[in-house]
Each structure stands twice: as C-alpha cells, then as structure tokens.
MILUMPA-259051 format. One line per field, with one value per residue (C-alpha): chain; residue in one letter; x, y, z; residue number from 1. Coordinates in Angstrom, 2 decimals, padded with zeros to 5 digits. Example, Ala and Ser with C-alpha at 12.3 -4.5 7.8 and 13.67 -1.06 7.14 Angstrom:
residues 2
c <- c(A:A) .
r <- c(A:S) .
u <- c(012.30:013.67) .
v <- c(-004.50:-001.06) .
w <- c(007.80:007.14) .
k <- c(1:2) .
***
This chain:
residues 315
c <- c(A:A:A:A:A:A:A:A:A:A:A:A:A:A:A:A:A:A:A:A:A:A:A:A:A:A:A:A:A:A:A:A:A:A:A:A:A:A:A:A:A:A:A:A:A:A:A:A:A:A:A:A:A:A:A:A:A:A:A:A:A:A:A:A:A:A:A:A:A:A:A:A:A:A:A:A:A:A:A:A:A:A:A:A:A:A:A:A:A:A:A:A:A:A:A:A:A:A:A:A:A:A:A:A:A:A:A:A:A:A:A:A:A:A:A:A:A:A:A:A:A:A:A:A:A:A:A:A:A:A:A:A:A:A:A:A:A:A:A:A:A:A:A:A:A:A:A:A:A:A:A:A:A:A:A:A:A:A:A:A:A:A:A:A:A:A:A:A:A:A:A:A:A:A:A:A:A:A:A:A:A:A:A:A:A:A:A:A:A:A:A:A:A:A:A:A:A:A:A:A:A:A:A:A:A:A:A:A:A:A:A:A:A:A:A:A:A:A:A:A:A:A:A:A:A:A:A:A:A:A:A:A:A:A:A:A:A:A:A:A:A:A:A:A:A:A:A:A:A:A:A:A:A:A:A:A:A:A:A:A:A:A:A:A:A:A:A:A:A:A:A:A:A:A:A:A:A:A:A:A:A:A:A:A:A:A:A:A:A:A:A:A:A:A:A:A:A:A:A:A:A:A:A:A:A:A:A:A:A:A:A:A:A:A:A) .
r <- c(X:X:X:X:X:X:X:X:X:X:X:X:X:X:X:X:X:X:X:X:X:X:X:X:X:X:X:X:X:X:X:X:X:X:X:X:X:X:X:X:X:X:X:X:X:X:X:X:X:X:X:X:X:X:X:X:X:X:X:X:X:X:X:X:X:X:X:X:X:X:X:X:X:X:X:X:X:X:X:X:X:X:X:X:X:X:X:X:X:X:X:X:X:X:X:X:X:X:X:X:X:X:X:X:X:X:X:X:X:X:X:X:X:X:X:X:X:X:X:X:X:X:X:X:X:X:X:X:X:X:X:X:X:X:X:X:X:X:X:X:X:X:X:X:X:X:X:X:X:X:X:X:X:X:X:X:X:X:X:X:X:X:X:X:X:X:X:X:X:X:X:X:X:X:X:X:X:X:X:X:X:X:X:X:X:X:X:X:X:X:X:X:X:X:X:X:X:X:X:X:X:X:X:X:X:X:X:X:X:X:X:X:X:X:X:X:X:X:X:X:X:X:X:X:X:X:X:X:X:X:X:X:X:X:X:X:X:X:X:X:X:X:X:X:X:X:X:X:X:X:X:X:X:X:X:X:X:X:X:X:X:X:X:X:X:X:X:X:X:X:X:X:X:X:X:X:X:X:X:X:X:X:X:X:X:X:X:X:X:X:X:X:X:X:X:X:X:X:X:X:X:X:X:X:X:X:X:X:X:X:X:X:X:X:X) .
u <- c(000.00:001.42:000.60:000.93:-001.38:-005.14:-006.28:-009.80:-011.03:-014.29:-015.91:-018.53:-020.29:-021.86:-026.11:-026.94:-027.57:-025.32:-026.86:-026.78:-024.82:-023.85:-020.38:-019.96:-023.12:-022.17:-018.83:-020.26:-022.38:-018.94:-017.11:-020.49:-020.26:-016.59:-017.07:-019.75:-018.33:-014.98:-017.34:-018.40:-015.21:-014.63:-010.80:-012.22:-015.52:-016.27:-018.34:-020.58:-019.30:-019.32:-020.59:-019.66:-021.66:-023.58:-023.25:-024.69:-026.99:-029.60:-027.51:-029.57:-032.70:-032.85:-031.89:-027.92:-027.95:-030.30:-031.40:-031.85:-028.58:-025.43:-026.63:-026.95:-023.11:-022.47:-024.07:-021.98:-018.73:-018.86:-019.53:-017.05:-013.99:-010.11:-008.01:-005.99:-008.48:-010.57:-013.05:-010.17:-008.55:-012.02:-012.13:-008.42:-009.34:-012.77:-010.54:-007.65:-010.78:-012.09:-008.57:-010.32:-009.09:-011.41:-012.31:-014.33:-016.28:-015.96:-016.24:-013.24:-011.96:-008.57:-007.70:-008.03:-010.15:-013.13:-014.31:-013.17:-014.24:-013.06:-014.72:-012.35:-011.45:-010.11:-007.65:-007.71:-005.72:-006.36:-004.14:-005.63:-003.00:-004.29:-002.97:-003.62:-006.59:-007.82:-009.68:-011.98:-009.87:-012.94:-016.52:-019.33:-021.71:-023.53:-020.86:-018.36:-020.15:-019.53:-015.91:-012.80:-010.74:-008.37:-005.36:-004.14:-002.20:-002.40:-002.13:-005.24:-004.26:-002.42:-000.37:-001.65:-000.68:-002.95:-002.35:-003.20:-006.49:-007.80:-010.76:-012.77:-015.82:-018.67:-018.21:-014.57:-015.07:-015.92:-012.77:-010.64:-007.25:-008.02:-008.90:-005.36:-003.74:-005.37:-004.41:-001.18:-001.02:-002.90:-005.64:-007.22:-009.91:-011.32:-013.62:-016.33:-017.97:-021.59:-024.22:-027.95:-029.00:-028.44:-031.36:-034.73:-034.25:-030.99:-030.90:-027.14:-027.99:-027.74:-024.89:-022.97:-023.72:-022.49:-019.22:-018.83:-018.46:-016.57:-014.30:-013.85:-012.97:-010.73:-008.91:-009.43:-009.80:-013.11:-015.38:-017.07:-019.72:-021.05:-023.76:-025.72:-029.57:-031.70:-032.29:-035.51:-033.42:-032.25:-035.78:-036.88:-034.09:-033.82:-037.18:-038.57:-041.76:-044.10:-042.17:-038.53:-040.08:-041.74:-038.80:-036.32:-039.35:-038.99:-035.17:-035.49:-037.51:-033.97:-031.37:-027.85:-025.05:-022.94:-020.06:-018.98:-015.79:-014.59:-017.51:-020.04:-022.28:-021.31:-023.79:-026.31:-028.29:-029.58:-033.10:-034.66:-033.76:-033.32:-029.62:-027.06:-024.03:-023.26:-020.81:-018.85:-016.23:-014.00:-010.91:-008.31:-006.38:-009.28:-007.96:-004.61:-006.22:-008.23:-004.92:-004.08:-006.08:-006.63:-003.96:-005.20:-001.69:000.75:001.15:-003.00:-001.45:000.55:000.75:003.08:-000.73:-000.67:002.81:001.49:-001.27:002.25:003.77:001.79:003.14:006.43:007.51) .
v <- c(000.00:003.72:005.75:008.62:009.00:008.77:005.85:005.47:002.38:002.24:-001.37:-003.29:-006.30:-008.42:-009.77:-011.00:-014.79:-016.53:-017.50:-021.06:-023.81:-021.36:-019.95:-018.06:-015.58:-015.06:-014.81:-011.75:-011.07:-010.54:-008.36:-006.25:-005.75:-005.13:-002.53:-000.91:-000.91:000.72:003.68:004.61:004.40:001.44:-000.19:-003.66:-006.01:-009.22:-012.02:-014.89:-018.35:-020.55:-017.66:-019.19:-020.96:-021.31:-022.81:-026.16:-025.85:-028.31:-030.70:-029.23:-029.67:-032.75:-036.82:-036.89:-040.38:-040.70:-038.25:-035.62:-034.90:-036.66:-034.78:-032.04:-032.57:-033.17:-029.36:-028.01:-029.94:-028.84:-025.09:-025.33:-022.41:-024.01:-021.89:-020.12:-020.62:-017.93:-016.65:-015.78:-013.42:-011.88:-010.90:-009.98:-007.56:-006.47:-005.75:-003.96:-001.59:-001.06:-000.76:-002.46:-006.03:-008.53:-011.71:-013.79:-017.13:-020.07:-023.75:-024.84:-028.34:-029.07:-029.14:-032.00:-034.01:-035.51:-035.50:-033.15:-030.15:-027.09:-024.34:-021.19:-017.92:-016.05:-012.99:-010.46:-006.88:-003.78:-004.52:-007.97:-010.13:-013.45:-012.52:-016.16:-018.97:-020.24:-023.59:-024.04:-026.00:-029.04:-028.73:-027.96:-030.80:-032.01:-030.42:-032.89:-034.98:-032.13:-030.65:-032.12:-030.63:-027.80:-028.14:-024.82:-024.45:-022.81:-019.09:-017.41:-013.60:-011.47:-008.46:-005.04:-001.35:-000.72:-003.90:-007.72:-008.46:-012.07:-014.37:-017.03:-019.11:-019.97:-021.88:-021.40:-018.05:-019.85:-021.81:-020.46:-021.60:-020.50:-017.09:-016.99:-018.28:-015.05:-012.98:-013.34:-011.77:-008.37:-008.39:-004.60:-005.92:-010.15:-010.84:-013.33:-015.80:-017.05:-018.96:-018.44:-020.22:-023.80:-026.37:-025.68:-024.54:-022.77:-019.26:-018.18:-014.25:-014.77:-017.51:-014.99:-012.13:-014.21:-015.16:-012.02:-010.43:-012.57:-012.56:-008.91:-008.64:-010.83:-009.88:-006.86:-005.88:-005.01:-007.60:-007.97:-010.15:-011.16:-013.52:-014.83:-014.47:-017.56:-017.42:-018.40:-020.90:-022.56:-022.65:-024.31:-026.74:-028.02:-026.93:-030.85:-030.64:-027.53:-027.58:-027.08:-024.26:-022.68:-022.66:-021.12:-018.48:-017.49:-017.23:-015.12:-012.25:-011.69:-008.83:-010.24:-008.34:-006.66:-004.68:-005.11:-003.53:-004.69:-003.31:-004.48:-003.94:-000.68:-001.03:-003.57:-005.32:-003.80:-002.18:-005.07:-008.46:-007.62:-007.34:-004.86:-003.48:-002.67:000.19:001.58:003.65:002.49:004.22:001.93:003.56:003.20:-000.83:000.24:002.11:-001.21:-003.00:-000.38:-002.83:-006.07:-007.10:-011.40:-011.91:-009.35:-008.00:-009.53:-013.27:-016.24:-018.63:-021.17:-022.14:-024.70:-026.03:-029.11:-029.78:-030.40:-032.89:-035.75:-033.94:-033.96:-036.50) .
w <- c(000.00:-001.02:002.46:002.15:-000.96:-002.02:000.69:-000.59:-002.68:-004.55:-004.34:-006.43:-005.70:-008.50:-007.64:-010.82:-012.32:-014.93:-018.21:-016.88:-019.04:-022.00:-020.89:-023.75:-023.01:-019.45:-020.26:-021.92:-019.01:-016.98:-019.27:-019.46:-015.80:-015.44:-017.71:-016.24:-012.77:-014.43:-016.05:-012.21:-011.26:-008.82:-008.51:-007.46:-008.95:-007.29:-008.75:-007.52:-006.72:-010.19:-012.00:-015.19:-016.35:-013.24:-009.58:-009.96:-007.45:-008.13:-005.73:-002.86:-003.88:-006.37:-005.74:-006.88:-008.10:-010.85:-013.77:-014.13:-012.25:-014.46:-017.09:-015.89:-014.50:-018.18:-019.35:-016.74:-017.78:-021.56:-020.33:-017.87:-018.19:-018.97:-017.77:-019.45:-021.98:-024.58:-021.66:-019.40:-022.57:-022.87:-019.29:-019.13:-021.82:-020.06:-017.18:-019.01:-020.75:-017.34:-015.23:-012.80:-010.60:-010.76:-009.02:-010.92:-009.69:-012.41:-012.16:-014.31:-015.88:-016.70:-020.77:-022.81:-019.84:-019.95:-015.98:-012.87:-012.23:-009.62:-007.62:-008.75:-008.18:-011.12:-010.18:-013.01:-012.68:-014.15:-017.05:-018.35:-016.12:-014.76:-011.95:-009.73:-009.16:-006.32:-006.21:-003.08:-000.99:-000.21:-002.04:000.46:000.52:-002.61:-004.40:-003.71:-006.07:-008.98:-007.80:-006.76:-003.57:-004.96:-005.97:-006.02:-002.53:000.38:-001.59:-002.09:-002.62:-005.30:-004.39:-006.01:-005.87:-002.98:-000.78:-000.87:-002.70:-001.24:-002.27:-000.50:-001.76:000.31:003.53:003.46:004.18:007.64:007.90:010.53:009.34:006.20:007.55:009.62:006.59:004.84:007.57:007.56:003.76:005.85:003.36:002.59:-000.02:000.29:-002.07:-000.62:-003.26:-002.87:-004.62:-005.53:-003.04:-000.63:000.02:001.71:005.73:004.94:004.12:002.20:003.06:006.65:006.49:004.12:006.74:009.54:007.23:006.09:009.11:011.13:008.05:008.03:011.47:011.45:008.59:009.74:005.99:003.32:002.28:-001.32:-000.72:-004.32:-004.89:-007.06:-007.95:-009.08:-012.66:-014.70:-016.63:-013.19:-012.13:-015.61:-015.68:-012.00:-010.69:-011.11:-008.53:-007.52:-004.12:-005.40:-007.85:-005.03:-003.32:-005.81:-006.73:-002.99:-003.27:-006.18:-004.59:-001.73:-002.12:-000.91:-002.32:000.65:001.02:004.86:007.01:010.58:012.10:010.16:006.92:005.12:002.18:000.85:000.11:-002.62:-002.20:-004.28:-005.20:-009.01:-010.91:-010.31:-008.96:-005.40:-004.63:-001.86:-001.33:001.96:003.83:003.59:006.84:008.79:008.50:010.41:013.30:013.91:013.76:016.55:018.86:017.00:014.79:014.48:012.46:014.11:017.60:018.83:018.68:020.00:016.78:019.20:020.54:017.42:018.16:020.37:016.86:014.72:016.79:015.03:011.61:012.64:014.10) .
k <- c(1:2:3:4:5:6:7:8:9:10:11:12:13:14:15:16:17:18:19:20:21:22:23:24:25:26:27:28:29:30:31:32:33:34:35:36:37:38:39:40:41:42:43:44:45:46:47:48:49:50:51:52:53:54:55:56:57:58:59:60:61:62:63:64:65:66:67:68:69:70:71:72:73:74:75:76:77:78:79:80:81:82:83:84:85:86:87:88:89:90:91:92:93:94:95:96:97:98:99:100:101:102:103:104:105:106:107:108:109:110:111:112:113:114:115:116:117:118:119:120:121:122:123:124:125:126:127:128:129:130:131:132:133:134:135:136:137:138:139:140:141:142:143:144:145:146:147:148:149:150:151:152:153:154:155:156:157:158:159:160:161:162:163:164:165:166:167:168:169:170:171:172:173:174:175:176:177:178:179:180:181:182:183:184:185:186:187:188:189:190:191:192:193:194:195:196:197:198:199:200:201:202:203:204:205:206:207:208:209:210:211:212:213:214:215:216:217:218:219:220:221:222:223:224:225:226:227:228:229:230:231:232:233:234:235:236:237:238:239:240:241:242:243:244:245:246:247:248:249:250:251:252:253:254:255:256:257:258:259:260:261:262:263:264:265:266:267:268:269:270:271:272:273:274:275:276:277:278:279:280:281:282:283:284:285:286:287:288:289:290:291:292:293:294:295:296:297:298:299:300:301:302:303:304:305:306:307:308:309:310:311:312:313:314:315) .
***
C-alpha cells in the first residue's frame, strides 16, 4: 500500500444470475459488468461463486444419483472455463478496458479431460494479467459430487498497488485456518464468493452475513460479498416438482449483495432483489487504526498455541 497518498477504494459487488450452461453468453455477461463498474469508477468487482456458467446448485434440492442430475453434470462440464483458456482473454481484456481487478467465480476443468471439475477464483488486474486462481480448498456438501478438492495451494491472494487483494468461496469463508492463513497476507480488499441459493431450511444471506463479518474482522480488511440471484433458466431446468419451484421463486424475490468492514455492513443489500451493482467507497487507513487494537496476524497473537497440533506432523 502507497501511504501517504489517495487511501480510498471504490468497491462493487456483482447480484446477478449466470446464463446457466452457455459460458460463452455469461462470459459476456462478466465483461459487461466489469465494464460498467470501471465507467463509475470502482478499482475492485467481485463475482458470484461458479458464475460461469452457473453454480450447480440443483444438488440441494434434487436426488444426486439418478437423472436428471449426471446430465446435468455433463451441461456443466462442456460449459465449464479451462483456464488459461478464450473466456479468461475476454475478461483480461474487459478488465484492461475497465482498469479495474477482478475476481471472478468459475467452475473450471482441466484441458483436454473428460471428468473433474473445480470451484475457482479467477484474479484479473487492471491490465488484463491473470494474476492467480484459487480452487476451493474441499466442495461444500452435494458439491463434492460435482468438484474435486483444490489443488491450487495454500495461496489465495495477489499483491496489487494498494495492498493484498484475497478471495474465499462460500463456507470457506468460515474456515478459521483458512482465515489466519489469509491474515497473515494483511488483506485490505477479500472478495467473498456465494451462490444463488443452498437447500430448503438454509438461508445463504444470513450464512454470508455471519461469514462475512466474522471474516472482516478478522482480517481486519473489506469484504465484497457477491452472490448470485436464481435465474428463470435454473428454475426451468432443476425446478422438477411444484415444491422445489416454489422454493427457488422465494429465493429469487432476496437482495444479498454486501459490502462489509470490521464493524459491520457498510452497504447492501440492494433495495430489491433484481440485478445490479453494489458500490462503496471504503478508507483503507481506517484498517490500520483497527490494527491499533486487534492485529489477528501481528502484535493480537501467539501462533506457538498450534505447536502441540504439529507434533503428530512432525515426528
């Protein structure tokens, strides 16, 4: 970060729905939002979890062993993003038009395969780069069915010219070792990846809120929270009985897109549950007076507390 200078950041969080199962129009779909989120001026866009070409997120509300669920896996496989691959250039330039970063939610197969998929976060900078991806380190649930543990590391940041930038999808935005792991990179902007929605008698708003803002305190840092809406086309193709329609019909009608600091929400959700762009500009040295008192990676800890957890590691 260059103290000294300008320390305000303009944020934008994504709510909007993938064109589910055609990665080539919501590929579009991104670059049209990158772009319009440059035009009003913010540094940073975050996306939804697997926004291209959709979370698959009939495995919380249809049977996972029988159709229509392998092929539906199968829609999602042949739009899935290879990375690099022509979707990530067409961002990379989006971004580059824009001069914006960008962290973008895919699901992603490797080249030349015909089976695995990954939960990913795309890094993009302002000048095109692919800056760094982050797979989700397990699959949450269902998904374990549809992506395969990342293999991506430990990293889940990129340096930039106002501090680290970090990214997180879904429950791991829970994970406390995770979050240290983060922590210790002194995050300023984490961009927090959500789906539409999860199964009946669990509500993602309020499990994002409660991630969010544990996250943000204890990174101490600004969290995009960007997630998704349910789409008409989700609700056509995975909506099998009146009861799972009804249900994503009632999803559809929630706001969720937040921008929150250490001390809570700072804007959002959205005054209705329809697509747009959430935007707020934060104070990035308001993140070092907290860090005055609560510094979770610095001055506010005792990481020898995990030494005795190692000894079955090491010896």
């Amino acid at each position: 970060m260059a103290y000294g200078t300008d320390s305000s950041l303009a944020l934008a969080a994504v709510q909007a729905a993938p064109i589910l199962f055609d990665k080539a129009a919501t590929t579009k779909k991104v670059c049209s939002l990158i772009i319009e989120a440059g035009k009003n001026g913010a540094d940073v866009i975050g996306f939804p979890e697997g926004f291209i070409p959709g979370h698959p997120g009939w495995v919380e509300v249809i049977p996972l062993s029988g159709e229509p669920a392998p092929s539906l896996f199968l829609q999602l496989f042949k739009n899935a993003v290879e990375v690099p691959g022509p979707e990530t250039i067409e961002i990379g330039k989006a971004c580059k038009e824009a001069s914006i970063f960008a962290v973008v939610g895919v699901n992603e197969r490797r080249p030349n395969t015909t089976g695995t998929l990954f939960n990913t976060q795309l890094f993009f900078g302002p000048d095109g780069t692919l800056l760094h991806k982050h797979q989700k380190y397990v699959p949450t649930v269902g998904e374990r069915l549809i992506h395969a543990p990342g293999e991506t590391g430990s990293k889940a940041s990129v340096t930039t010219n106002f501090g680290t930038l970090s990214g997180l999808i879904c429950g791991e935005n829970g994970n406390p070792l995770a979050l240290y792991s983060l922590g210790l990179e002194y995050p300023v902007v984490h961009v927090a990846s959500w789906p539409s929605h999860f199964g009946p008698g669990s509500d993602v708003h309020q499990a994002a809120g409660t991630f969010n803002t544990g996250a943000a305190l204890i990174l101490m840092c600004y969290v995009i929270s960007s997630v998704a809406l349910v789409g008409d086309d989700a609700i056509e193709i995975y909506g099998t009985d009146d009861k799972i329609r009804d249900f994503l019909r009632e999803e559809q009608k929630r706001p969720r897109a937040t921008i929150v600091g250490p001390w809570g929400v700072i804007a959002g959700p959205l005054e209705d549950a329809g697509e747009g762009i959430l935007y707020a500009t934060v104070d990035t040295e308001g993140l070092i007076k907290g860090k005055y008192g609560l510094d979770y990676a610095g001055h506010y800890n005792r990481p020898e507390i995990f030494a005795h957890h190692f000894k079955r590691y090491l010896s």
